[in-house]
C-alpha positions as CSV (number, residue, x, y, z in Angstrom):
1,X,-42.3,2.9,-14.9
2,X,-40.7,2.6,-18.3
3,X,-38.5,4.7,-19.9
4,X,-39.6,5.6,-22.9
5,X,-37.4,5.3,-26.1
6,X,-37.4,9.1,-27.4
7,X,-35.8,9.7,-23.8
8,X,-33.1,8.0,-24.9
9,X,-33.0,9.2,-28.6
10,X,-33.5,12.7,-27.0
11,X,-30.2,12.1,-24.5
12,X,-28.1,11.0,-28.0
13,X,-29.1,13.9,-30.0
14,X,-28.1,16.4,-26.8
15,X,-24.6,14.7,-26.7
16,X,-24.3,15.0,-30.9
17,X,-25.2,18.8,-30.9
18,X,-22.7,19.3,-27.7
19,X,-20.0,17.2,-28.7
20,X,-17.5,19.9,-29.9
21,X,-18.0,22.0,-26.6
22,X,-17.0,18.4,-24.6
23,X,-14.2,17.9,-27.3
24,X,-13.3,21.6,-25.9
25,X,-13.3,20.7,-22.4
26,X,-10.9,17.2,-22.3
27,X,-8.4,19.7,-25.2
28,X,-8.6,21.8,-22.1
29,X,-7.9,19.5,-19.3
30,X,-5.0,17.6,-21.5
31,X,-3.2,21.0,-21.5
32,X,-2.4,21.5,-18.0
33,X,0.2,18.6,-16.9
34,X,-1.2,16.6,-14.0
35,X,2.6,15.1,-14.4
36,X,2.8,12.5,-10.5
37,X,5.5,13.0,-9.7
38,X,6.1,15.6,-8.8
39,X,2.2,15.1,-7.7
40,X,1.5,19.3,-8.2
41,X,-2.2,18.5,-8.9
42,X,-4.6,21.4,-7.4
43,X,-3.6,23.7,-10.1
44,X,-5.8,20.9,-12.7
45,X,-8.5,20.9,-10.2
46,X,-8.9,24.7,-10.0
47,X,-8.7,24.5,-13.7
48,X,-11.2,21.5,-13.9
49,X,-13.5,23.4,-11.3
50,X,-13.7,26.5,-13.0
51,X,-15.0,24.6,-16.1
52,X,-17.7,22.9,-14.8
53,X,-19.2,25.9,-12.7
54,X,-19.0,27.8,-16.0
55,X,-21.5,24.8,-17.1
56,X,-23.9,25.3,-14.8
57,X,-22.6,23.0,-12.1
58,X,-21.5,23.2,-8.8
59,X,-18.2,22.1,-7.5
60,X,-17.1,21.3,-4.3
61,X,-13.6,22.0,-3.9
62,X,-11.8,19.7,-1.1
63,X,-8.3,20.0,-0.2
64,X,-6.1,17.6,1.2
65,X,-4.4,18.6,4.1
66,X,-0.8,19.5,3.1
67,X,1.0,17.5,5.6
68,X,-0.4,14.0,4.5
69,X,0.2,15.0,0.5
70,X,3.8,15.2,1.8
71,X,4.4,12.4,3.2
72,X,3.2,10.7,0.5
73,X,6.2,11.9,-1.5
74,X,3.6,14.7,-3.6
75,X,2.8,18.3,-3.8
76,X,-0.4,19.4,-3.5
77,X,-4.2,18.2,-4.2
78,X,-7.4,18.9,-4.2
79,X,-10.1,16.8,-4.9
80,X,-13.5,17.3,-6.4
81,X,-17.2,16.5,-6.1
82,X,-20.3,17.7,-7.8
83,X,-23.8,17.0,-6.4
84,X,-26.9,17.0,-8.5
85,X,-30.2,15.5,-6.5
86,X,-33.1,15.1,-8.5
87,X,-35.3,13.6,-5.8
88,X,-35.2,11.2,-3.0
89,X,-33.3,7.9,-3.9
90,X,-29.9,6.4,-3.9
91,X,-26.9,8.2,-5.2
92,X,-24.7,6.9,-8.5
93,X,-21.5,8.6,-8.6
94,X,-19.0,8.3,-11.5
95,X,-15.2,8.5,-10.8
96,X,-12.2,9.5,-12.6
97,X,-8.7,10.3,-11.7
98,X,-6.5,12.9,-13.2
99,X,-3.4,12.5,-11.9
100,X,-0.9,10.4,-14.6
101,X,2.5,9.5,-14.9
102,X,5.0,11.8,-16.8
103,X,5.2,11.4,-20.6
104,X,8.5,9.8,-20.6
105,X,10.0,9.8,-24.4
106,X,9.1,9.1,-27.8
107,X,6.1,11.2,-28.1
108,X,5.6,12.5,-31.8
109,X,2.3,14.6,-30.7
110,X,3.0,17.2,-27.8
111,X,1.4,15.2,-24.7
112,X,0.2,18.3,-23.9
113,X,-1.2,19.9,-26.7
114,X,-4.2,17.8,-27.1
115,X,-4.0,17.5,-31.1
116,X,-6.7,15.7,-32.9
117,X,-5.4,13.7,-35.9
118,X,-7.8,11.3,-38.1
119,X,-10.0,11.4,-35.0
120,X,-7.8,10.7,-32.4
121,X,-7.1,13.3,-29.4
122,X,-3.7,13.0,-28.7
123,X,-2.2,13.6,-25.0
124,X,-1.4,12.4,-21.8
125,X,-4.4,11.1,-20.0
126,X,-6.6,11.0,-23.3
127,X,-7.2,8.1,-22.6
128,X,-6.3,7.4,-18.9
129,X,-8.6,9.0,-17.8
130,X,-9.2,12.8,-17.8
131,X,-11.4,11.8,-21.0
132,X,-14.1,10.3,-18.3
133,X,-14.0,13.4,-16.8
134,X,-15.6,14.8,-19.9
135,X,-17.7,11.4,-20.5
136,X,-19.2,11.6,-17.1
137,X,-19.8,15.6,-17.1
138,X,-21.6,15.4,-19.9
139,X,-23.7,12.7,-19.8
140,X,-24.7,14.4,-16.2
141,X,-25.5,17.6,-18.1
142,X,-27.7,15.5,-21.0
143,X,-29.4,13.7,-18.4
144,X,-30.3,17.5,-16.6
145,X,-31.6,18.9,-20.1
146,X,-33.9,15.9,-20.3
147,X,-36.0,17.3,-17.8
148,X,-37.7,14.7,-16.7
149,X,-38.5,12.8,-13.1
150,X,-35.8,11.1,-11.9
151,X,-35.4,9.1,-8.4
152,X,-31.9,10.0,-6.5
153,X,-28.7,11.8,-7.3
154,X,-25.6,12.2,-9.5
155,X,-21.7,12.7,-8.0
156,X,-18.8,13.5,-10.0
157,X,-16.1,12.6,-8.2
158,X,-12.8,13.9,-9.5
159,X,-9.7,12.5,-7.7
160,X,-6.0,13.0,-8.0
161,X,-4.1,9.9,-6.0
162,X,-5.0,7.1,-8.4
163,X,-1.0,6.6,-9.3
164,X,-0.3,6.7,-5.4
165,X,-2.3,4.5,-4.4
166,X,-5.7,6.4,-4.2
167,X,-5.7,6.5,-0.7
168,X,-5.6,10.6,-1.1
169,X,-8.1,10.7,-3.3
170,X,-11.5,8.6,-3.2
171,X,-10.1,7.2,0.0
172,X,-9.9,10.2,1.6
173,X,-13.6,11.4,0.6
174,X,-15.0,8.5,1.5
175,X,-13.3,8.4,5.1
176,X,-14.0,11.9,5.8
177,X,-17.2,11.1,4.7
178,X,-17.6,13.6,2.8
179,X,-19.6,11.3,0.4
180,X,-21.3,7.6,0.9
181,X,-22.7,6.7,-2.8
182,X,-24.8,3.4,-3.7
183,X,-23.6,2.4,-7.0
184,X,-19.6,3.3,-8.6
185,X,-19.3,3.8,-12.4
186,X,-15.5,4.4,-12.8
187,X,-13.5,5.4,-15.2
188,X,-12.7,2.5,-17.9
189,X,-13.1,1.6,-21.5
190,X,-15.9,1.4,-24.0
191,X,-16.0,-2.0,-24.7
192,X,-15.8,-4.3,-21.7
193,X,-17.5,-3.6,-18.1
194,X,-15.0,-4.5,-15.8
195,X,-15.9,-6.2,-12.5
196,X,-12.8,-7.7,-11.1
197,X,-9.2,-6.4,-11.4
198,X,-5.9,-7.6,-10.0
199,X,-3.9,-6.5,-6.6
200,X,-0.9,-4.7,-6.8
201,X,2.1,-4.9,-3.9
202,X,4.8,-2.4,-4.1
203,X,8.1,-2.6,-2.5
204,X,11.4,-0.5,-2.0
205,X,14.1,-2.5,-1.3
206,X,17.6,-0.6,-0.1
207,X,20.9,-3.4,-0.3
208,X,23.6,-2.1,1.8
209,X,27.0,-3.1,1.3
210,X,30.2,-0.9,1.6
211,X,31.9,1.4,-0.4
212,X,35.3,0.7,-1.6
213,X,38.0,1.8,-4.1
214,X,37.6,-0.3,-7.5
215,X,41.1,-0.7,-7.0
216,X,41.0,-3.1,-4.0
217,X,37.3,-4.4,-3.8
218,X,38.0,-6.2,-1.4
219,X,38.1,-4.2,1.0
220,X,33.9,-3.4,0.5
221,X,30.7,-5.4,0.3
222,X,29.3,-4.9,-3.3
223,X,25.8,-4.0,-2.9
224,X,25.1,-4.4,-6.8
225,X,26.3,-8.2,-6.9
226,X,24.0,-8.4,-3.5
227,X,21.7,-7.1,-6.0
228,X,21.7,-9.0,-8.8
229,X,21.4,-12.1,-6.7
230,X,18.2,-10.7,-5.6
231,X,16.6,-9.7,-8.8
232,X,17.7,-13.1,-9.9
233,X,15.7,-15.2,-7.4
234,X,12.8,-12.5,-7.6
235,X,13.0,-12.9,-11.1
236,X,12.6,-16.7,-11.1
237,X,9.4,-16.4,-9.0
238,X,7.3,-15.2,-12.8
239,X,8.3,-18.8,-14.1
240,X,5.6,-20.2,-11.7
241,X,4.0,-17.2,-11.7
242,X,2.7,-17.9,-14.6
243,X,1.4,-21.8,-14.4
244,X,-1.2,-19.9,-11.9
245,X,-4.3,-19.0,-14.0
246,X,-7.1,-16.5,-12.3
247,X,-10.7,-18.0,-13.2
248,X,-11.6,-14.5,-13.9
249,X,-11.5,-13.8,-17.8
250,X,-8.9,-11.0,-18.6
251,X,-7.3,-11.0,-15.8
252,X,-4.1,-13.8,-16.4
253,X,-1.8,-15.0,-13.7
254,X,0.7,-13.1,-11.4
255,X,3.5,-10.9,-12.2
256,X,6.7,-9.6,-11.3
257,X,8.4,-6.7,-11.8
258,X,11.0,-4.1,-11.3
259,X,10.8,-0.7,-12.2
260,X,12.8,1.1,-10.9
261,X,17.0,0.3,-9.5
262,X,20.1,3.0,-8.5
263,X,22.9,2.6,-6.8
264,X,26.6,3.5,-7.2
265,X,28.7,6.6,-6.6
266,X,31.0,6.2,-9.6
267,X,32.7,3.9,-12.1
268,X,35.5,3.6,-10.0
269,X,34.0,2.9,-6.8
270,X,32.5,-0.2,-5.4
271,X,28.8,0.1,-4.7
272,X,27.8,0.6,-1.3
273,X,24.4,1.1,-1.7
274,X,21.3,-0.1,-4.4
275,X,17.9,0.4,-4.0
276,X,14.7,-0.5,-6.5
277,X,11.4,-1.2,-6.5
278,X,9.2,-4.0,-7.3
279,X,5.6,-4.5,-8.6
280,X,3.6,-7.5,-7.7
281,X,0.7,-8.0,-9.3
282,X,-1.7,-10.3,-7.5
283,X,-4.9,-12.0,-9.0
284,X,-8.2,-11.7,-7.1
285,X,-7.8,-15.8,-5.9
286,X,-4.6,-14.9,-3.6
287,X,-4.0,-13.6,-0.1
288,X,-2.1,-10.3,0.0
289,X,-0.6,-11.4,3.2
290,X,1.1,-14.6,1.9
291,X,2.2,-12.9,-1.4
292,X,3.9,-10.2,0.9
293,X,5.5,-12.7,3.4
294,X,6.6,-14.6,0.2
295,X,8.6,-11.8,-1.6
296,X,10.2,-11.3,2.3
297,X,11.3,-15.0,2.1
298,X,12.5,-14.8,-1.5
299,X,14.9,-11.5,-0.4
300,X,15.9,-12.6,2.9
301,X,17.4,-16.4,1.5
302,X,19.0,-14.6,-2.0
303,X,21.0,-12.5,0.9
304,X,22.0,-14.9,3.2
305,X,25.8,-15.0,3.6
306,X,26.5,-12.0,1.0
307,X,27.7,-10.0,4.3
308,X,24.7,-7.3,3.2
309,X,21.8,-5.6,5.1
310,X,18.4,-5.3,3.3
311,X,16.3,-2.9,4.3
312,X,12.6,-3.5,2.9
313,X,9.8,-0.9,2.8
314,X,6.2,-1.4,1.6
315,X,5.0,1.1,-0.4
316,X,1.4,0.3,-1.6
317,X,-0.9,-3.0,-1.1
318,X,-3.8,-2.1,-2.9
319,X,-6.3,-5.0,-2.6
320,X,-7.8,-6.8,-5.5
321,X,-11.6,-6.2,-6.6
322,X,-13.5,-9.1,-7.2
323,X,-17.0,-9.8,-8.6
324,X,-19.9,-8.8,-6.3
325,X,-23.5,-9.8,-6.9
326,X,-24.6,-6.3,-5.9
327,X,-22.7,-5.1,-9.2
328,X,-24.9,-6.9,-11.9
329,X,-27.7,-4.4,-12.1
330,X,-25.2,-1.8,-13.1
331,X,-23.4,-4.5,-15.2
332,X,-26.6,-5.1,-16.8
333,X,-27.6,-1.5,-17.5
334,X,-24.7,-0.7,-18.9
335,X,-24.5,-3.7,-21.6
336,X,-28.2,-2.9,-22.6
337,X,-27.5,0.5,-23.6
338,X,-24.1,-0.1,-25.1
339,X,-25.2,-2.7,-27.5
340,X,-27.7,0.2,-28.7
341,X,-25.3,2.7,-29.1
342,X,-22.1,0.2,-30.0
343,X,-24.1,-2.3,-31.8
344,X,-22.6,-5.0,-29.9
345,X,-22.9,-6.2,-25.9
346,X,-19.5,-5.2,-23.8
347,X,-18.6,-8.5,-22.1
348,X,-18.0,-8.9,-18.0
349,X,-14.3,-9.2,-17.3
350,X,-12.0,-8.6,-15.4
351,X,-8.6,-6.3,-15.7
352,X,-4.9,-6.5,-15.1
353,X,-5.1,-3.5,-13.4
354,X,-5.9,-2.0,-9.8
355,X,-7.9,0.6,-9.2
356,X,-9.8,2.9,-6.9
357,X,-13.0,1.1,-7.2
358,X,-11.3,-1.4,-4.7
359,X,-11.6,2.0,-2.1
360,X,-15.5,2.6,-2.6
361,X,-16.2,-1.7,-3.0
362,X,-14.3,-2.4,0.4
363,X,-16.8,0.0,1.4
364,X,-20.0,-2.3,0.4
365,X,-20.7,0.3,-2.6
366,X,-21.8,-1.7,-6.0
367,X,-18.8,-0.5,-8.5
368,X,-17.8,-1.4,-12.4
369,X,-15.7,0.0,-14.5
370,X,-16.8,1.2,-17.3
371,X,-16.0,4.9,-20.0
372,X,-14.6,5.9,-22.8
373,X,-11.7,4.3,-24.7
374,X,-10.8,1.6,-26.9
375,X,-10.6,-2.5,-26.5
376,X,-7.2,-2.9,-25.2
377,X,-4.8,-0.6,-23.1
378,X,-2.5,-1.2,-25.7
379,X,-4.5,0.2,-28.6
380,X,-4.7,3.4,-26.5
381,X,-1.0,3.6,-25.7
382,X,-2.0,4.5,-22.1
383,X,1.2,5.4,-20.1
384,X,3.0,5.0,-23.6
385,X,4.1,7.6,-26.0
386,X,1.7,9.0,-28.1
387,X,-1.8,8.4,-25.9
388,X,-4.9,8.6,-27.8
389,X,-8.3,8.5,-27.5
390,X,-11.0,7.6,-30.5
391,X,-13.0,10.5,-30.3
392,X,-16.1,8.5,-32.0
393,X,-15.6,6.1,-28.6
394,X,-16.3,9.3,-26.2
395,X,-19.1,10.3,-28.1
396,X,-20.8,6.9,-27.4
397,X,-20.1,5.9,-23.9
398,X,-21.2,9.7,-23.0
399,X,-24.5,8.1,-24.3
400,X,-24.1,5.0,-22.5
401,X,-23.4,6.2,-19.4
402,X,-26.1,8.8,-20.0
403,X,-28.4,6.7,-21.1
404,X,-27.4,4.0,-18.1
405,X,-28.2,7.0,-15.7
406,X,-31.6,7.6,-16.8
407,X,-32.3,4.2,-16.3
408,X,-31.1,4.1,-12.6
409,X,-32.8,6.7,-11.6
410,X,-35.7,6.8,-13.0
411,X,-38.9,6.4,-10.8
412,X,-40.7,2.6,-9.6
413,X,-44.0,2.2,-10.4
């Protein structure tokens, strides 16, 4: 059965005469820091909760148990779903995480005060991505005041692990089964649908050396120099790096980097100890494993014979998403209904980044990525100063997304 159009002109007009109240609702979800770390992030989902049951919906509230927040090195969360069945059929659930990283400096807006300036809502997450948990709440509630038949069921799924890892958050749902959906949308940008992204390998690495007075060094092992020597060959690894090209558009070669290095005692004092952390990003084409055993390799010969001990700890292998067959209905939904709203056709591609969708697709569930925000990551100063979201881009993919629903479910002749 077709659609027919004024259900979808109907489903534009509910989001245009309720798009202060869902301006309201991401001002409100902006204000209350989801900072990780620390990783305190039930207090947002109580908050988050309380604002959708005051919509009309109903929230599931699902704690994680306090030990395993731990020792993952956080404080507390909870994580969310909403149901809404309209009938027998499959199950579409829509995804966003609202846990971020801290502001860090050079904000000229407060990143918590969700101020709107020439159309832009400023804060942190805007853009990435407590705005999808407004884009995806309401274009759930336009498609309930449509009324009309519809074939299956919506989830919200609101999850608080994403900088982690996400194995707390839509990893943990899904193995407690608490939910088994049939089709992902997840949080993303207005103008592609993404259906590939990179892998990401994280790493601690702790040099040990020994401490010694700076006035007879050599009676210690510096741990920096072991250091240096380290980054160094790591380092070298992004020159061929980048003479690897993925075949997936917008996703680029592999990269190296190091975020985070400390070490030292005092000015005076010859470093016995430096630890940082590396980030590997790896495109879809390459096997975790060999990247892994790589970086080992790399480590283990910059240390030979610099009378150190390297300790190495893996903190994250998020697998890589790649493009599944399964995932072009919901690619092709999508890019019919945003080039009526948008006026142009979002293009397939893939992204830099990882994600959760790699937790539901490992799982055989038919995911893209796909919300509110601008072209580039860069134009939305995402984990930058200043974050913003165009508030004219959340209007439309609440439409899209509405309007993509509506199609999904809506009864087969």
């Amino acid at each position: 059965m077709l659609t027919p159009a004024t259900d979808f002109d109907a489903i534009d007009r509910w989001v245009d005469a309720h798009f202060d109240a869902q301006v309201r609702l991401l001002q409100a979800l902006v204000r209350v820091p989801t900072d990780t770390p620390p990783g305190d992030n039930a207090p947002h989902a109580a908050c988050t909760a309380e604002r959708l049951e005051a919509l009309g919906l109903r929230v599931e509230r699902h704690p994680v148990p306090a030990a395993q927040v731990r020792a993952c090195g956080l404080q507390s969360i909870t994580n969310l779903i909403v149901r809404e069945r309209f009938g027998p059929g499959r199950t579409i659930a829509l995804n966003a995480h609202g846990d971020v990283v801290p502001p860090g400096p050079g904000w000229t807006h407060d990143p918590y005060g969700g101020d709107i300036v020439d159309g832009k809502l400023y804060g942190r997450a805007a853009a990435v991505s407590k705005s999808d948990f407004a884009t995806y709440t309401y274009a759930l509630l336009a498609l309930k005041a449509l009324g009309v038949e519809l074939a299956g069921s919506v989830e919200l799924h609101f999850t608080y692990d994403e900088e982690f890892g996400g194995e707390l958050g839509p990893g943990w749902l899904l193995e407690q089964g608490l939910t088994r959906p049939d089709l992902l949308i997840a949080a993303g940008f207005s103008y592609e649908v993404v259906t590939a992204h990179n892998g990401c390998l994280q790493m601690e690495v702790t040099v040990h050396g020994r401490m010694a007075h700076a006035a007879v060094p050599q009676t210690g092992v510096d741990a920096l120099q072991a250091a240096v020597r380290i980054l160094q060959a790591l380092y070298g690894l992004n020159s061929r790096y980048a003479q690897v090209q993925s075949g997936i558009a917008g996703i680029g070669h592999p990269y190296l980097n190091v975020g985070t290095i400390a070490g030292g005692t005092n000015t005076n004092v010859v470093p016995g100890e430096v630890v940082f952390r590396l980030d590997r990003r790896m495109i879809p084409e390459e096997d975790p494993v060999r990247v892994e055993a790589e970086i080992r390799a790399t480590i283990a010969t910059a240390a030979a014979g610099m009378a150190v001990r390297v300790d190495l700890r893996r903190l994250l292998l998020a697998s890589a998403l790649r493009p599944r067959p399964e995932s072009a209905e919901l690619v092709r939904v999508i890019q019919r209904h945003a080039q009526a709203v948008f006026g142009a056709t979002p293009p397939e591609r893939g992204t830099p980044l990882y994600t959760d969708v790699r937790l539901y697709a490992a799982r055989g569930i038919a995911a893209v990525i796909y919300g509110a925000g601008p072209r580039t990551i860069l134009e939305s100063n995402a984990k930058r100063a200043d974050e913003n979201l165009a508030l004219d881009d959340l209007r439309r993919a609440t439409k899209v997304v509405a309007r993509s629903l509506l199609d999904l479910l809506r009864p087969q002749a």
